[in-house]
C-alpha positions in Angstrom: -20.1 8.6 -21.2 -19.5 7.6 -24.8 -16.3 5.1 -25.9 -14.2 8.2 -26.3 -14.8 9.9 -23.0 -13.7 6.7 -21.4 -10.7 6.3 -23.7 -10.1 10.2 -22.7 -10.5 9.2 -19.5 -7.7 6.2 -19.4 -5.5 8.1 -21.0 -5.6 11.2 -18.1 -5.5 8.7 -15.3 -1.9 6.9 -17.4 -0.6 10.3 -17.5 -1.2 11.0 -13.5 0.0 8.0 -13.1 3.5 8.5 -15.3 3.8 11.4 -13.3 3.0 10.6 -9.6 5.0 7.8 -7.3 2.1 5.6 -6.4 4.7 3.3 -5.0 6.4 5.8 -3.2 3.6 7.2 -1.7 1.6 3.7 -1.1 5.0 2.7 0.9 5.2 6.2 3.1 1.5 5.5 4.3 2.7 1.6 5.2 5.5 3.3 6.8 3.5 5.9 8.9 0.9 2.8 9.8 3.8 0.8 10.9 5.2 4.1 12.8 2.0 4.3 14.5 1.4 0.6 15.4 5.0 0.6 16.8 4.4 3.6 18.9 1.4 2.3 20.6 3.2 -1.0 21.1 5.9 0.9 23.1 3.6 2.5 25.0 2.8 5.7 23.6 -0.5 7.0 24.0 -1.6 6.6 20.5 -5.3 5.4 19.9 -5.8 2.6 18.1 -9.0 4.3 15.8 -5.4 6.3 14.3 -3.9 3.3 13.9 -7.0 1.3 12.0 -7.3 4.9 9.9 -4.0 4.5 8.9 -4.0 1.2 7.5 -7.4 2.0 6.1 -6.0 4.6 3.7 -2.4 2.0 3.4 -4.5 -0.5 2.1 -6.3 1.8 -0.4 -3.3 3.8 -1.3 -1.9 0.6 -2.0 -4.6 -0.9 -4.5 -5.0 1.9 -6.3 -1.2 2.4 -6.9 -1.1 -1.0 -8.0 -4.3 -0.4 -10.3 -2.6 2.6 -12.1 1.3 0.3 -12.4 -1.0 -1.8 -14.3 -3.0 0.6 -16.4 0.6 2.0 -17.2 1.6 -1.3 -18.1 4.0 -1.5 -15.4 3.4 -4.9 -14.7 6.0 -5.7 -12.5 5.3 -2.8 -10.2 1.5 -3.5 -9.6 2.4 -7.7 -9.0 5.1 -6.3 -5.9 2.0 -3.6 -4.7 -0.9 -6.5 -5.1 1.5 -9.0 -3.5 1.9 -6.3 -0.6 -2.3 -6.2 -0.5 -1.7 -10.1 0.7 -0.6 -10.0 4.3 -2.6 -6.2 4.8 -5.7 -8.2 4.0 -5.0 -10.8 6.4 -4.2 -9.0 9.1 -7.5 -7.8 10.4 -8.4 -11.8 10.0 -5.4 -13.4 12.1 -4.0 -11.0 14.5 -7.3 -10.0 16.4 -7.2 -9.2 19.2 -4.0 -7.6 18.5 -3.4 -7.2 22.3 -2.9 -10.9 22.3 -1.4 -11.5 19.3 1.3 -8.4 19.2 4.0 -10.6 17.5 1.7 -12.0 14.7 0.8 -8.8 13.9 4.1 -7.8 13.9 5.4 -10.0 11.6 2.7 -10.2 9.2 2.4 -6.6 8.8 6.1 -7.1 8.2 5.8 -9.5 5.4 4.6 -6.8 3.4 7.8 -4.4 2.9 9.5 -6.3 0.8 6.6 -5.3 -1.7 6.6 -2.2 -0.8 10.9 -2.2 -1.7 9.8 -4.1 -4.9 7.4 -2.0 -6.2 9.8 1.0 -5.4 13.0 -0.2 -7.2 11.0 -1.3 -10.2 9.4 2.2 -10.6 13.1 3.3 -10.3 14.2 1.2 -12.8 11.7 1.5 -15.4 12.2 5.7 -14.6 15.9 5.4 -15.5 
């Protein structure tokens, strides 16, 4: 692919981007993973392979959301989504087993939606 084809290229993925909540939809996958996690907590007979799934796809929803704030120059918006990268990629390092360590998990997982609300209100912001 030649200079112009990527340049081409850039300029698609910026315009998806304008176009597309990558926030908003980076935050409803934390929200469904939380949702899960929860439920299985409570007792509901959720499997935890749903639950690792889940967070799988959070965690990559959530850097490439914060890769395309930053491509649109929407600096403050990809610094909340990295920031909310932080405790997801400790988790799997501190909370294991999470049987044992059910609070941790809890409320590392939680540090993260304050991010998520960042990332949100600055798209909002920089949309109005």
């Amino acid at each position: 692919m030649d200079a112009n084809g990527v340049q081409h290229a850039m300029s698609m993925m910026q315009s998806v981007a304008a176009i597309v909540p990558y926030a908003l939809v980076a935050c409803a996958t934390y929200l469904a993973t939380v949702a899960v996690g929860v439920a299985a907590v409570r007792g509901q007979s959720v499997r935890r392979k749903w639950h690792t799934r889940l967070f799988t796809v959070t965690t990559i929803v959530t850097a490439l959301a914060a890769t395309l704030a930053l491509l649109r120059a929407s600096i403050l918006e990809g610094v909340a989504l990295l920031a909310a990268l932080v405790p997801l990629g400790l988790l799997p390092f501190v909370s294991v087993p999470v049987s044992t360590h059910t609070r941790r998990h809890a409320l590392i997982a939680a540090c993260a939606a304050p991010c998520y609300l960042a990332a949100i209100v600055f798209r909002a912001a920089e949309a109005s």
